[in-house]
C-alpha positions in Angstrom: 139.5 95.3 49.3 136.7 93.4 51.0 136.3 89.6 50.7 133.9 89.4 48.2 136.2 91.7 45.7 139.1 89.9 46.5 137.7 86.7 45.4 136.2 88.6 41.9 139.3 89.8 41.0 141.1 86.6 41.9 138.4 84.1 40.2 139.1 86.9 37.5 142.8 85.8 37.3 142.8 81.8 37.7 140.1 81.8 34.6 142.3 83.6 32.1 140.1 86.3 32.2 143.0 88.8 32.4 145.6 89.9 29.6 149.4 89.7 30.6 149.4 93.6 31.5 146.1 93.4 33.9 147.5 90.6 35.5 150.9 92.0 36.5 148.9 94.6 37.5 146.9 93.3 39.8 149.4 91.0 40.8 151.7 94.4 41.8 148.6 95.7 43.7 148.8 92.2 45.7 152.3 93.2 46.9 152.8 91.1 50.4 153.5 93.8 53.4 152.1 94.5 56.7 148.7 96.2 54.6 147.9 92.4 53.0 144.9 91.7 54.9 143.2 88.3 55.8 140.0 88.9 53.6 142.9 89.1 50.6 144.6 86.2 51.5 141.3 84.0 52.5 139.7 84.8 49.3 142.9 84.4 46.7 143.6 81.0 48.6 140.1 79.7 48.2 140.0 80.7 44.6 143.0 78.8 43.8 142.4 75.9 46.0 138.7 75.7 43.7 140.7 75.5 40.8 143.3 72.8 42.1 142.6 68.9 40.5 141.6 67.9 43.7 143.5 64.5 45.2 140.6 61.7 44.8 140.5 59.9 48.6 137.6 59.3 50.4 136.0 62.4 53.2 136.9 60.2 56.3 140.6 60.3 55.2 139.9 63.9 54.0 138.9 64.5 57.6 141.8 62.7 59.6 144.6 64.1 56.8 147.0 66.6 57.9 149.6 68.9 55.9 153.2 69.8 57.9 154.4 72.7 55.1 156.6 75.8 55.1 155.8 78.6 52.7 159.5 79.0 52.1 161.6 82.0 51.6 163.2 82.5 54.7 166.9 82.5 53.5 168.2 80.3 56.4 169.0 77.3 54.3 167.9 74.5 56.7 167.6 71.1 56.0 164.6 69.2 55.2 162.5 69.6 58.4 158.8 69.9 57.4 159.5 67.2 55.1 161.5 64.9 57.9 158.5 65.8 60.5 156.2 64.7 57.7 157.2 61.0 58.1 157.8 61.4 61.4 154.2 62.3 62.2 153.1 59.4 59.8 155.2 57.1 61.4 153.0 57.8 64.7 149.6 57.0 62.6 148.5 60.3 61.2 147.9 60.5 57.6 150.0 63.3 56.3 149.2 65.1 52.8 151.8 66.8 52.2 151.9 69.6 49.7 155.2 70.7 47.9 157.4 71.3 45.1 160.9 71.5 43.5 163.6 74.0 45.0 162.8 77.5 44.8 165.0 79.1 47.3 166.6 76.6 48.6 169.1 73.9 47.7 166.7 71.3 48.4 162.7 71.2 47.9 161.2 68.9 50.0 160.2 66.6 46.2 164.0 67.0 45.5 164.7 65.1 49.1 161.8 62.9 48.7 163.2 61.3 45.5 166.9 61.2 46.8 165.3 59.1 49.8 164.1 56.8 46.7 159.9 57.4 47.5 158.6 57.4 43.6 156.9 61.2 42.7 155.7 60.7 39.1 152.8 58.8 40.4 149.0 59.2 38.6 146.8 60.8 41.1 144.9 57.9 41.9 148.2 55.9 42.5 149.1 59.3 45.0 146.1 59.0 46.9 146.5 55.4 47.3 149.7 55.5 49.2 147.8 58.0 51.5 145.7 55.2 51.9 148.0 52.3 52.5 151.0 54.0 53.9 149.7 57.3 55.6 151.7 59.1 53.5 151.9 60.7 49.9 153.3 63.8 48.4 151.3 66.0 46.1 153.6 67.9 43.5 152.2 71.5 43.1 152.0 71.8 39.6 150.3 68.8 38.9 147.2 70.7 41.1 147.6 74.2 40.1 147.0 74.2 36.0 146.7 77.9 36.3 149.7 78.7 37.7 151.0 77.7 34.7 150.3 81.2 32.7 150.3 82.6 36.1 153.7 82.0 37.1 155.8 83.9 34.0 153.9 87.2 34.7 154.3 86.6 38.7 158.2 86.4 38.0 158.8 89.5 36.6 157.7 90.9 39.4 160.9 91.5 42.0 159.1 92.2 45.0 156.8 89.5 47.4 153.0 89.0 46.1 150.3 87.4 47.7 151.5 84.1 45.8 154.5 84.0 48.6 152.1 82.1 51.0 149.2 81.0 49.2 150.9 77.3 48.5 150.8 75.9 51.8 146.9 77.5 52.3 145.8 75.8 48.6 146.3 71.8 49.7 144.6 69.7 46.9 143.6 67.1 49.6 141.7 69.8 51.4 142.7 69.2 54.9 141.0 70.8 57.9 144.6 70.4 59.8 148.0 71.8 59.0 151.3 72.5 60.8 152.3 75.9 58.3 155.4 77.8 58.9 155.8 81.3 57.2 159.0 83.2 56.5 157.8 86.4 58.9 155.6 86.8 62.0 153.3 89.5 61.0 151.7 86.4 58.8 151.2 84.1 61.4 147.7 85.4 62.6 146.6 86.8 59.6 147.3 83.0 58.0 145.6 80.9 61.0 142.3 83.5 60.3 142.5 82.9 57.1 142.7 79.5 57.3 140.0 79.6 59.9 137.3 81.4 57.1 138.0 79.0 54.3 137.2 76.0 57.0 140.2 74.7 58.7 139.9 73.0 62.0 142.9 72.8 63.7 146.1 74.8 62.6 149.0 76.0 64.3 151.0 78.4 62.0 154.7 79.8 63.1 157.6 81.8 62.4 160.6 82.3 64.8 162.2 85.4 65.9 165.1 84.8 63.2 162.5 84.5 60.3 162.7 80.7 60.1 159.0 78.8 58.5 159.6 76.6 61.4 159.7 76.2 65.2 163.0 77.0 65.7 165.6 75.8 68.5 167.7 79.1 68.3 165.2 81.5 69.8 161.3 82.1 70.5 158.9 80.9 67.9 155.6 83.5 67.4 152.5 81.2 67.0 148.8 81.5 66.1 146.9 78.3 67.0 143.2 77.9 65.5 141.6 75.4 68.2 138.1 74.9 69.0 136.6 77.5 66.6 139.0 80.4 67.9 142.2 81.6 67.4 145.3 82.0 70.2 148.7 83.5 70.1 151.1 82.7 72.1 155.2 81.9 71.8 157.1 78.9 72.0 160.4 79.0 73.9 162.5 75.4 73.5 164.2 76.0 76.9 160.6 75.2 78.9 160.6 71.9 77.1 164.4 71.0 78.1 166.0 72.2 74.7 169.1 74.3 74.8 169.5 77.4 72.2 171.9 76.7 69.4 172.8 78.9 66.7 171.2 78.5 63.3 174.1 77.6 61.7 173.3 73.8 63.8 170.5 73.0 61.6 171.9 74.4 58.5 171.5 71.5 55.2 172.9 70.9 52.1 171.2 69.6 49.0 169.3 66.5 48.8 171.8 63.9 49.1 173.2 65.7 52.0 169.7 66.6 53.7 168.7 62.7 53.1 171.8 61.7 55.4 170.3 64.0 58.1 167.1 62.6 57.7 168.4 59.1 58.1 170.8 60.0 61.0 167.8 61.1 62.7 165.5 58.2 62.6 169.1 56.3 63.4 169.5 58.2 66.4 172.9 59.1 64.9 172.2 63.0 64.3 173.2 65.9 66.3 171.2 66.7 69.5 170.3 70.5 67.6 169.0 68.0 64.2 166.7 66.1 66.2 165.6 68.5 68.5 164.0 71.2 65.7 162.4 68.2 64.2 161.0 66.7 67.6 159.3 69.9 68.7 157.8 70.8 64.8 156.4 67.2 65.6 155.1 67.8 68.8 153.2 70.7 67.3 152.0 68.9 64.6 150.7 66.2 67.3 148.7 68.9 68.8 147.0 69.7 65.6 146.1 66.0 65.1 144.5 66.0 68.1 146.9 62.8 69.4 148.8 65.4 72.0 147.5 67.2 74.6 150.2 69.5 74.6 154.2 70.0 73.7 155.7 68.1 76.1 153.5 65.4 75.6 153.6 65.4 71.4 157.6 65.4 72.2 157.3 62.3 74.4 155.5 60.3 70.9 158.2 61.7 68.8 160.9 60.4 70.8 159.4 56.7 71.0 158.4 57.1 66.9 162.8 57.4 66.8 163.5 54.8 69.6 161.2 51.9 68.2 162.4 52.7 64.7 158.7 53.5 63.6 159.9 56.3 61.7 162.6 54.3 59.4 160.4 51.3 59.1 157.6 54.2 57.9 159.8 55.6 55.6 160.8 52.0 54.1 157.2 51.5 53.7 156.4 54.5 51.7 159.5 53.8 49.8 158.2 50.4 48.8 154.3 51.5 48.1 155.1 53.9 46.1 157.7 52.0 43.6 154.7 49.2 43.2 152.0 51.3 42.2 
């Protein structure tokens, strides 16, 4: 399926323009595998991201605005990291649009930590882009973007095995970044997602998966990346030990629910966690750095992450969100 019939059939589907039986069939012909090509996912993610309610903030902050975002689905049951990295790269003066929803998978969705932490969700639109704007923060809920998932989403459940839709959330951000951190649940995704990404207009990704199948950077083996820089696309691995962080098992950065991924959050930014905590969420920040442009490379993104804990930027960030966010 070329581009331009990938994006028929999927304008097709986000305009109602399918019964329930077409849709599940087409959305069976979509099954995720090593065969989903990049035409397949560039088209269905620009389709849906053209149907999104768009977040209203001005192009200069559209511009600067990054997303740190998992697809999910990778069974390790971590704790909160995109989400923790989010403020943590906010904390360092990025403006971070990040892009999530409820649990799926997990025990904890990055909204369900979010609102344990106290930062208000059920915010208007306008109210969410302005804490972008006056905190560098703000969370966009997924279904108040995607109206058409909404007769979508029955037909795609009845459907046991992976579709497209598996990865197409953290490639449909309603702020429209040009820049994104983007784990995904297995490597064969990672280039095929940064190209993508790279035809619908991004600017500066890196997207990963680890050896074990995490959607993050992981601290327990390598990590396979693909980084869209400069107009082109690299691939390369990340290995913690060149950057002075020893292997742990997975079992180190395993989470609970909210409450109990909240406590790790705040142990971090204390500097009370484990070494293995902080550590997954220092070098997913370091990363994200090196999309924002403000690191040159890991070691150096690790060195701002560190001093973002030590001078308690990142819990006096977090406070701030909390408060902007319960006034508007």
């Amino acid at each position: 399926m070329t581009y331009e019939q990938a994006k028929e059939q999927f304008s097709l589907l986000f305009n109602h323009e399918m019964n329930d039986t077409q849709m599940r069939e087409f959305l069976v012909s979509m099954k995720l595998d090593e065969h989903t090509s990049v035409d397949a996912i560039a088209a269905a993610a620009d389709v849906m991201r053209s149907n999104a309610i768009p977040l209203p903030i001005s192009e200069d902050i559209r511009k600067k605005a990054i997303d740190v975002v998992g697809t999910g689905g990778d069974k390790i049951g971590s704790f909160n990291i995109s989400s923790t990295v989010a403020i943590l790269v906010a904390a360092s003066g990025s403006y971070v649009a990040k892009h999530g929803s409820r649990s799926v998978t997990s025990k904890s969705g990055s909204a369900d930590m979010f609102e344990k932490l106290g930062v208000r969700l059920d915010l208007s639109l306008e109210n969410s882009a302005k804490l972008l704007e006056e905190s560098g923060f703000t969370f966009m809920f997924a279904q108040n973007h995607h109206p058409a998932m909404k007769f979508i989403m029955p037909v795609r459940k009845s459907i046991l095995d992976k579709t497209i839709f598996n990865i197409l959330g953290p490639l449909t951000n309603p702020a429209g970044v040009e820049k994104s951190l983007l784990g995904v649940f297995n490597k064969s995704f990672v280039p095929k997602m940064a190209q993508a990404l790279k035809i619908n207009g991004a600017k500066s990704t890196i997207v990963v998966s680890s050896k074990e199948g995490m959607d993050e950077i992981s601290i327990s083996d390598v990590s396979y990346v693909s980084r869209l820089h400069n107009g082109e696309v690299k691939e390369f691995e990340i290995d913690p030990q060149n950057y002075g962080i020893k292997r742990v098992p997975l079992q180190a950065i395993v989470g609970g629910d909210a409450s109990f991924n909240a406590g790790i959050l705040y142990d971090i930014f204390d500097s009370r966690s484990s070494d293995a905590q902080r550590d997954i969420v220092l070098i997913n920040a370091a990363s994200a750095f090196m999309v924002d442009g403000v690191a040159r490379d890991i070691q150096d993104g690790l060195e701002i992450a560190q001093e973002a804990i030590k001078t308690s930027k990142a819990k006096d960030k977090l406070k701030q969100i909390i408060e902007i966010s319960n006034k508007l």
